[in-house]
C-alpha positions in Angstrom: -74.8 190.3 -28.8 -75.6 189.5 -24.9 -73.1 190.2 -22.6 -71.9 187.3 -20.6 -72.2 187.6 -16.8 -69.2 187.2 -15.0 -69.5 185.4 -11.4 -68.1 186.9 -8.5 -65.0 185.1 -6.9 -65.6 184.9 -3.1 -63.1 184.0 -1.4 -64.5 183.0 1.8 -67.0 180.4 0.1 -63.8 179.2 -1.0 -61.9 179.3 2.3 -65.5 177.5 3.8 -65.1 174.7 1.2 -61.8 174.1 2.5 -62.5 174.3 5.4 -65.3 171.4 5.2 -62.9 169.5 3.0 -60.3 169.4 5.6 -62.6 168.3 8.6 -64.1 165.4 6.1 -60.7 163.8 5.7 -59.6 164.5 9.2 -63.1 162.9 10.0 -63.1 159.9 7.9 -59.4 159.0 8.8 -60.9 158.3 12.5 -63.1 155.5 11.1 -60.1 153.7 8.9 -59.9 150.4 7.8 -57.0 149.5 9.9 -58.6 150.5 13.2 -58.8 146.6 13.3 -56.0 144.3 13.9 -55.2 140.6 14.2 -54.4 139.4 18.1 -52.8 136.4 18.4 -53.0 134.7 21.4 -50.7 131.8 22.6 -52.9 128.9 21.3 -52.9 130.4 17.9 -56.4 131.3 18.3 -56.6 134.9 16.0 -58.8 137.5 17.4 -59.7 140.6 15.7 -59.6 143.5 17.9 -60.7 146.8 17.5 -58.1 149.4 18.7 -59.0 152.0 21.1 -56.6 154.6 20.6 -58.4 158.2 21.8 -59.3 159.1 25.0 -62.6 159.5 23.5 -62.5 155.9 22.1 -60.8 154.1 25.4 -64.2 156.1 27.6 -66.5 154.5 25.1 -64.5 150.9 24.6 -67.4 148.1 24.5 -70.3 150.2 25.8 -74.0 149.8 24.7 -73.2 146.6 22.3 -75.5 144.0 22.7 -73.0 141.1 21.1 -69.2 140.5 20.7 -67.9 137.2 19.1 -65.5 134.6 20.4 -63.0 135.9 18.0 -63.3 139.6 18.5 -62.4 142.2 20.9 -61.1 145.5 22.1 -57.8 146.6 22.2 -57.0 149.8 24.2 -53.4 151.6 23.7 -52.3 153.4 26.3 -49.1 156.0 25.7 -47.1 154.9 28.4 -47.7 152.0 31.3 -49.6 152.8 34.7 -52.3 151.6 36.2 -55.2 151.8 34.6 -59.0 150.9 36.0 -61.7 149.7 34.5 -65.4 149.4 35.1 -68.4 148.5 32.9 -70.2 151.1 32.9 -73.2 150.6 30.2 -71.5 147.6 29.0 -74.3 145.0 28.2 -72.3 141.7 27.6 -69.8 140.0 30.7 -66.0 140.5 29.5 -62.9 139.0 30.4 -60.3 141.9 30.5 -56.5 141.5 30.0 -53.5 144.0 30.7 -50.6 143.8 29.1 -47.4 145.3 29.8 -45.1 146.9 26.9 -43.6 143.8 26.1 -47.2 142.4 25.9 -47.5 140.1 28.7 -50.2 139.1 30.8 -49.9 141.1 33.9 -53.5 140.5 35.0 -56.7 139.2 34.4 -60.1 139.6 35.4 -62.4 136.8 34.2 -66.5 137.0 33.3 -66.7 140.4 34.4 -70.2 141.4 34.4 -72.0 144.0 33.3 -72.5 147.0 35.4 -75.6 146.1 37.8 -76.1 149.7 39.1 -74.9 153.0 40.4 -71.7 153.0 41.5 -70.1 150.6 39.3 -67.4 148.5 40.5 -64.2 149.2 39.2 -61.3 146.4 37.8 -57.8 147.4 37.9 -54.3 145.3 37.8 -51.8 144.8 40.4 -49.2 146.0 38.0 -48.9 148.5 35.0 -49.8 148.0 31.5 -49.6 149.7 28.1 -52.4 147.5 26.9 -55.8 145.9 27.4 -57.6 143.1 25.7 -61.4 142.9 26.0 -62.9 139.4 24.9 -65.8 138.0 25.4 -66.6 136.1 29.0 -65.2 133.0 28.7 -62.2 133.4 25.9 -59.8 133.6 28.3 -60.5 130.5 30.2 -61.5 128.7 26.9 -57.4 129.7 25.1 -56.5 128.9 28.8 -54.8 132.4 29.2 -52.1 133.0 32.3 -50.1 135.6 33.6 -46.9 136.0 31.7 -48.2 134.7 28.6 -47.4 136.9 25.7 -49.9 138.3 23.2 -48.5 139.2 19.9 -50.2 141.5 17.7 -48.5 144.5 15.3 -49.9 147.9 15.6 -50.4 150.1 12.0 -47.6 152.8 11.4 -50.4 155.6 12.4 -50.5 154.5 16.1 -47.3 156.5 18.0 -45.6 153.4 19.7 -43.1 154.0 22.1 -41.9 150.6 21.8 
């Protein structure tokens, strides 16, 4: 009769496969299905913006895509409102960019903004603070006839921390 070998337990393969476990659904939970939401803007027209919630993902926002369509954009959540710049640094396609305060209102635009055309690039930033900034493609904002004060509604998922 053979003897049956008996495998060795080893506990740190074990503590590595957790490990790796653990970083894949930390990992995937960055790219989730609801990092898109509806925007709706006073005309009714719905855009579907995707939400820049990390510093990581604000930094990058719209760069190096070659095409955006009328009824998408960027979103970028701020924790608390200030004054934040923008430029367009290795952004290929002219923007319109929209703060928003917390109680999402228009507290500035800047319309067509185009793309970066060299070393410095300019930078964009409102007269007042915002919590929020919508990124559309040049032209949406004229085109849904967008004004200061006008309110954008949209509802954030449950993961994003809202201080509202």
């Amino acid at each position: 009769m053979r003897k049956a070998k008996i495998k060795k337990f080893y506990p740190a393969g074990l503590f590595l496969i957790i490990i790796l476990n653990s970083w894949l659904i930390l990992y995937c939970q960055n790219y989730r299905k609801d990092k898109f939401i509806k925007v709706f803007l006073p005309d009714g027209q719905v855009i579907t913006a995707e939400l820049a919630v990390s510093p990581q993902e604000r930094e990058r926002g719209l760069m190096f895509r070659k095409e955006l369509a009328p009824d998408q954009g960027m979103l970028f959540i701020f924790e608390e409102e200030d004054i934040y710049s923008f430029w367009m640094k290795n952004t290929l396609i002219p923007l319109d960019i929209i703060w928003l305060n917390s109680q999402r209102q228009i507290v500035h635009l800047e319309k067509d903004v185009p793309p970066c055309p060299g070393e410095p690039c300019p930078t964009y930033s409102p007269g007042c603070a915002a919590k929020y900034v919508l990124e559309l493609k040049a032209g949406q904002a004229e085109a849904h006839q967008l004004k200061l004060f006008d309110r954008i509604s949209f509802v954030l998922p449950d993961w994003v921390k809202k201080a509202d």
